[in-house]
C-alpha positions in Angstrom: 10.2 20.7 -28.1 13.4 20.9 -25.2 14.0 18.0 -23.0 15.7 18.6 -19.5 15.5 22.6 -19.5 16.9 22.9 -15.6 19.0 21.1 -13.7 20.6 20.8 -10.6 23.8 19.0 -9.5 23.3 16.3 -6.6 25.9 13.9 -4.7 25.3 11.1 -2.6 28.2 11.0 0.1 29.8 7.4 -0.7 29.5 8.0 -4.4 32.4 10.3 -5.9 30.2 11.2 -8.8 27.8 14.1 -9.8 24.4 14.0 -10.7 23.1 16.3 -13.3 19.3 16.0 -12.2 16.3 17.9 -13.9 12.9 18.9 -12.5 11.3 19.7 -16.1 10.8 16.7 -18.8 10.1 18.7 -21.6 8.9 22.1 -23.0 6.6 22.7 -25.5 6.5 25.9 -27.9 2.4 26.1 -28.9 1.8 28.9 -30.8 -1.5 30.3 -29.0 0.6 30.4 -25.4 2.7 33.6 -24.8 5.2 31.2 -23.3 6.1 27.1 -23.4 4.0 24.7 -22.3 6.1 23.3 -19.3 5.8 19.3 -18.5 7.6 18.3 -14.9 9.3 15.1 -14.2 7.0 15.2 -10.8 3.5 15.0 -13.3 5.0 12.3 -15.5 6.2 9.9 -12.5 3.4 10.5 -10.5 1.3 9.9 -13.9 3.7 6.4 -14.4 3.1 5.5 -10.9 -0.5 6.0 -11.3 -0.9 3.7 -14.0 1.4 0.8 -12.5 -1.3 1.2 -9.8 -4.6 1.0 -12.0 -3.1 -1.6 -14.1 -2.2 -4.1 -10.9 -6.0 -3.0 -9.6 -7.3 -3.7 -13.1 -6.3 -7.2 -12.8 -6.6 -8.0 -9.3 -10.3 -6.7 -10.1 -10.6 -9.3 -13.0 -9.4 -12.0 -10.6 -11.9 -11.3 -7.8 -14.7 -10.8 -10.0 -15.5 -7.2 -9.7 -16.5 -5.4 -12.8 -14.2 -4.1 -14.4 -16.6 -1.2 -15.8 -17.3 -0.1 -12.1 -13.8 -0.1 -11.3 -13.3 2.5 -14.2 -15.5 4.5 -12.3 -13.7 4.1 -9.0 -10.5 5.1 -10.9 -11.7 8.2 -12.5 -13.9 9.5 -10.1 -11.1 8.5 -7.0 -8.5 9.7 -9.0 -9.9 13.2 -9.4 -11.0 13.5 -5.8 -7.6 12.1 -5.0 -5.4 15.1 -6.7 -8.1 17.8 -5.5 -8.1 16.3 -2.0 -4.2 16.4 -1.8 -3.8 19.6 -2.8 -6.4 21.3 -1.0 -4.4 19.3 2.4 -1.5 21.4 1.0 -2.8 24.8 0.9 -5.1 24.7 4.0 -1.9 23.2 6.2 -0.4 26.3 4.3 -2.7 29.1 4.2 -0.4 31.8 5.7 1.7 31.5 2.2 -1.5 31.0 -0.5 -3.3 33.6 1.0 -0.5 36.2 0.0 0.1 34.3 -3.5 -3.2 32.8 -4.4 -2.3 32.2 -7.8 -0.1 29.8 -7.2 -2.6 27.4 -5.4 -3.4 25.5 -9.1 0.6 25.7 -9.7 0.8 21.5 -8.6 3.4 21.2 -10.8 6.0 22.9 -8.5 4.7 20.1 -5.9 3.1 20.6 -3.0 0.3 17.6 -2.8 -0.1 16.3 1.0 -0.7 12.2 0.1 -3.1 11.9 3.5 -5.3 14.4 1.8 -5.2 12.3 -1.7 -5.5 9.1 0.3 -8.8 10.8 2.3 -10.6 12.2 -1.0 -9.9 9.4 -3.2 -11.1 6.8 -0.6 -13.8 9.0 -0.2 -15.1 9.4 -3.3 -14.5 5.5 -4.1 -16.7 4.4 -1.2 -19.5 6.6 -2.5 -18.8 4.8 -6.0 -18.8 1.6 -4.2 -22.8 2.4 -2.3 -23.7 3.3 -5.5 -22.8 0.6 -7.8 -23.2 -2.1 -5.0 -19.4 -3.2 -5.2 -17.8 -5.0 -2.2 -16.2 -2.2 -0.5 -13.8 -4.2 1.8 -12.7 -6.1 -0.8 -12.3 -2.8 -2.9 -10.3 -0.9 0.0 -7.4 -4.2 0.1 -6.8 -3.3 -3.4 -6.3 0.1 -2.8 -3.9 -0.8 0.2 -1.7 -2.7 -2.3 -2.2 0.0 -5.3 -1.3 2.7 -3.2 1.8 1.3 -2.4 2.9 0.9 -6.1 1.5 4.4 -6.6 3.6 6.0 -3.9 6.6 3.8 -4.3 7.0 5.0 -7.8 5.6 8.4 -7.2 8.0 9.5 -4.4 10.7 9.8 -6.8 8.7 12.9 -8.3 10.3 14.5 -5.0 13.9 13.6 -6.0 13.3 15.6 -9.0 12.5 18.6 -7.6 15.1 18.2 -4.6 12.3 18.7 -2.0 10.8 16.2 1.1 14.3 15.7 2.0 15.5 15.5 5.8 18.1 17.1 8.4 22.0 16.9 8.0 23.4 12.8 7.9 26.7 11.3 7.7 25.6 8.1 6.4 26.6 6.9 3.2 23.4 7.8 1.4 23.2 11.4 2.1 22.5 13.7 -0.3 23.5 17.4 -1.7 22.3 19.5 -3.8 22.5 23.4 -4.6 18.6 23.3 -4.4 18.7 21.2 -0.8 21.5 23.8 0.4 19.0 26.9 -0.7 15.9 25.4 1.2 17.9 24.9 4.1 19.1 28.1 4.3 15.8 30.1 4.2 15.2 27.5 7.4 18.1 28.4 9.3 17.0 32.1 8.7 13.6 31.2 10.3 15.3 30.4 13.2 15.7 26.8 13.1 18.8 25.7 14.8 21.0 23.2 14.5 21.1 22.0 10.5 24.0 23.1 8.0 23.1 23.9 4.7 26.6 22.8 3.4 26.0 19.2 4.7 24.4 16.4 2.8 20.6 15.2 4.2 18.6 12.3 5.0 16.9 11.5 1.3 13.7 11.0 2.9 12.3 10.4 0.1 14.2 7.7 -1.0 13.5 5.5 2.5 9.8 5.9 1.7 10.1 5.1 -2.1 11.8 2.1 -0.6 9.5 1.1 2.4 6.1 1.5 0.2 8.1 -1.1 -2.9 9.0 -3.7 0.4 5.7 -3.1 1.9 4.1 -3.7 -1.9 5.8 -6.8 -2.1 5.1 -7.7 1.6 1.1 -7.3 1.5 0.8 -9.0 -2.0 2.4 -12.3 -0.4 0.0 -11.8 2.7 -2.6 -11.5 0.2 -1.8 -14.6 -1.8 -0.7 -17.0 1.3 -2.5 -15.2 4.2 -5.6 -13.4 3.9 -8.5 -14.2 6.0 -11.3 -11.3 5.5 -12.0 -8.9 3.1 -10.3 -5.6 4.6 -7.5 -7.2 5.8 -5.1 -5.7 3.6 -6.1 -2.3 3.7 -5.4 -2.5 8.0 -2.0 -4.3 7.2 -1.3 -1.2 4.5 -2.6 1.2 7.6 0.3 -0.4 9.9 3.1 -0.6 7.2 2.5 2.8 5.7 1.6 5.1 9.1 4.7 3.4 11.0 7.3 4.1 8.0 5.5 7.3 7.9 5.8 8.6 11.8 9.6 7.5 11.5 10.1 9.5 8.6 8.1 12.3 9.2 10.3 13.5 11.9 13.3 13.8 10.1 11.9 16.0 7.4 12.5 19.4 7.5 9.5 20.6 5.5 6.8 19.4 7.8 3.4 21.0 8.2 2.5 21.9 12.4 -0.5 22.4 13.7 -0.6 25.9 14.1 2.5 27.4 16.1 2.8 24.2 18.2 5.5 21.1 17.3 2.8 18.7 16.4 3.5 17.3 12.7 0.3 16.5 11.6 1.0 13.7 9.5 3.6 12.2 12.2 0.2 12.8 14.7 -2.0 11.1 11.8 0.7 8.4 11.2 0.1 7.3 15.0 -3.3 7.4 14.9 -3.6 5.3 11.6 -0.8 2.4 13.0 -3.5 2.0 16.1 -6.2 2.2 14.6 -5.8 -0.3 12.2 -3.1 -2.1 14.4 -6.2 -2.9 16.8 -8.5 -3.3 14.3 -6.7 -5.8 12.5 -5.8 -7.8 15.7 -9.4 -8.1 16.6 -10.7 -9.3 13.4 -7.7 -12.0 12.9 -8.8 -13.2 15.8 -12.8 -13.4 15.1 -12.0 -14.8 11.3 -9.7 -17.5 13.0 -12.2 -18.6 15.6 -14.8 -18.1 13.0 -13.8 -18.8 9.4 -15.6 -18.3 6.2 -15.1 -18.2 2.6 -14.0 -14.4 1.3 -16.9 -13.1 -1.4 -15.4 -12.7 -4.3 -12.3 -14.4 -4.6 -11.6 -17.4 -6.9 -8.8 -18.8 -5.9 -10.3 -19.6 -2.5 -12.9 -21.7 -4.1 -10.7 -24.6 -4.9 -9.8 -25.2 -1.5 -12.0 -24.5 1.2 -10.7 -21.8 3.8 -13.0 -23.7 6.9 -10.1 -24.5 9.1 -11.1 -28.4 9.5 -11.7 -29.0 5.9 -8.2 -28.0 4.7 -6.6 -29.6 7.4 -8.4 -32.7 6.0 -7.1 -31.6 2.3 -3.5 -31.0 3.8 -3.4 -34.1 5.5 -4.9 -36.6 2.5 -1.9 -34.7 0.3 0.4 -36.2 2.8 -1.1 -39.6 3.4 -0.7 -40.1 -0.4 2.6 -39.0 -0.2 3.4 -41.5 2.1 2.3 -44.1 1.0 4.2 -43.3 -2.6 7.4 -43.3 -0.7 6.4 -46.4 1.3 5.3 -48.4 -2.0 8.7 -46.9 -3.4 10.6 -48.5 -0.4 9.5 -51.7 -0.6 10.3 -52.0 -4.7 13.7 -51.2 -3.5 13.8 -53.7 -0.5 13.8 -51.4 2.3 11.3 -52.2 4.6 12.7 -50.3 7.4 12.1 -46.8 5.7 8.8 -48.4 4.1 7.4 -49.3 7.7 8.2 -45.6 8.5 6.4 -44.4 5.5 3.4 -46.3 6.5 3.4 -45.6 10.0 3.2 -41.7 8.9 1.0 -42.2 6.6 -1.3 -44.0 8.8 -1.1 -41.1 11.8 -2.1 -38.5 9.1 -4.9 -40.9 7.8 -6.1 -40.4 11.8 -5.7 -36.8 11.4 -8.3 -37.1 8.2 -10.8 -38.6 9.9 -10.5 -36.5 13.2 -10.9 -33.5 11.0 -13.7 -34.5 8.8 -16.0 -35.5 11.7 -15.7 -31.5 13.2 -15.9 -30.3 9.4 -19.2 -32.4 9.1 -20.3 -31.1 12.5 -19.3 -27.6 11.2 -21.9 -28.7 7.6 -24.3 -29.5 10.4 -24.3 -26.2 12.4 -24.3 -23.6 9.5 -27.4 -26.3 7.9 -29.1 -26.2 11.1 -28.7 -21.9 11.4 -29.5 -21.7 8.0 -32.7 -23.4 8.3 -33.4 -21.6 11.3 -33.6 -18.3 9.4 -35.4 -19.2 6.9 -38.4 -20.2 9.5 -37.8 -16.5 10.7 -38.6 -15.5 7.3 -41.2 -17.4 6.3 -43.2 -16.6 10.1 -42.3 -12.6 9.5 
């Protein structure tokens, strides 16, 4: 077995040092191949990325009560629809080259997987999942929107080992150069693209969405945890963070796939469409959950504390009265009645803001009772 069989040498502009960077992990001498079996760095950190993914979904599914057996299925079935999906994107966005070398269509080793068309099959094939196995498929698609994320954080830097999804020439700091970004850029300039040098360093594209996905990772899981109010809600905030990065980035690449001979990017043009999309989307339903709040099925945590906007101000404000009134009892053992007349007087406006609060939450208990009977007379009469 040899480790690190290629490399490349790549500098970053404000670092005076050399990278020695290999695309191949490891080869493996079997003796019923005629040559070695060939293991890239792109399979094995798309493969780690993978399972940071499934693992942070594994638990998140444990959490919210979906079974876990189900969500095997998801994984397996999604994943495999997922790699298909993304590779077929490729080669249809690339037919004029597969059609002359159609044997290198399987070859996803050497890259070449479109992430919209992984993102399209795997959702796909997880929704049918979800009809089948009756599993909440809002709930499912937010913990896609934050597994992604891990995913194609982690997975970006497959790119980086192959020296590919880079961008046009920079002078910033970060730019980087490589024998292997020189030679793509050249076979550009030769098809008549103007204006790049293939002796200057490039935007590592790759690099600002390894970054953005991590931020955005970090950024949704908070949201999640603080902020959520519907089941969906991440998967529309994961729509808005990913297709804006994504639009930005897109059109700095110089390896992107047109719609046929015009100077439409498609995944700039699918970008767009996602951040409105789910931009509108999720400005409409904030709006209808926050006029109109109810419990999310299948989360735990949200069972401790209401999420009915009167009864946790009531919760809120008891924490506070209590508080209060600690400090106040506090202030008078210490003979300062000033600050202990303050305490009370605090405590005594959030006591007001208790009882203001409980009479709408009981008049809330007293609408959804009232509807509730109501269809259940429907019922019984049909």
């Amino acid at each position: 077995m040899n480790f690190f069989t290629d490399s490349t040498l790549v500098k970053f502009t404000a670092l005076d040092h050399w990278f020695n960077v290999s695309s191949t992990f490891c080869e493996i001498n079997l003796p019923f191949l005629d040559g070695p079996l060939t293991i890239k760095w792109y399979g094995v950190i798309i493969g780690f990325g993978l399972v940071l993914a499934v693992l942070f979904g594994g638990r998140k599914a444990y959490v919210w009560k979906i079974d876990i057996f189900k969500m095997l299925d998801i994984l397996i079935y999604g994943a495999l629809a997922g790699i298909v999906g993304a590779r077929l994107y490729y080669v249809f966005t690339t037919w004029d080259y597969y059609s002359r070398h159609p044997g290198e269509i399987f070859a996803i080793w050497n890259g070449g997987l479109a992430i919209y068309g992984g993102l399209i099959a795997g959702l796909l094939a997880a929704l049918v999942v979800c009809v089948v196995e009756k599993i909440n498929i809002p709930n499912l698609l937010d913990l896609c929107g934050m597994s992604f994320l891990i995913g194609q954080g982690i997975g970006r830097w497959g790119n980086f080992a192959n020296q590919e999804a880079f961008g046009i020439n920079t002078d910033l700091p970060w730019g980087m150069y490589s024998e292997k970004t020189e030679a793509y850029l050249r076979t550009v300039v030769a098809n008549g693209v103007e204006g790049i040098d293939p002796t200057k360093p490039v935007h590592p594209t790759f690099l600002y969405e390894s970054l953005w996905c991590l931020l955005g990772f970090v950024v949704l899981y908070i949201i999640c945890q603080k902020a959520r109010k519907f089941s969906g809600q991440i998967f529309l905030c994961y729509g808005v963070w990913y297709g804006a990065e994504r639009a930005v980035v897109e059109g700095l690449r110089t390896d992107s796939l047109y719609i046929g001979n015009t100077g439409i990017r498609i995944s700039q043009l699918l970008s767009i469409i996602l951040v409105v999309v789910c931009g509108t989307l999720l400005f409409i339903l904030l709006i209808h959950y926050t006029r109109h709040p109810k419990p999310i099925e299948g989360v735990d945590f949200f069972n401790e504390v209401p999420v009915y906007r009167y009864k946790r101000k009531v919760q809120e404000a008891k924490k506070l009265v209590s508080k209060y009134n600690a400090l106040a009892e506090k202030a008078e053992a210490s003979g300062n009645v000033g600050a202990a007349g303050r305490y009370r007087g605090k405590a005594q406006a959030q006591q007001a803001v208790v009882e203001k609060n409980q009479k709408l939450a009981d008049e809330d208990d007293r609408k959804r009772a009232e509807k509730k009977l109501a269809k259940q007379a429907k019922k019984t009469e049909a």
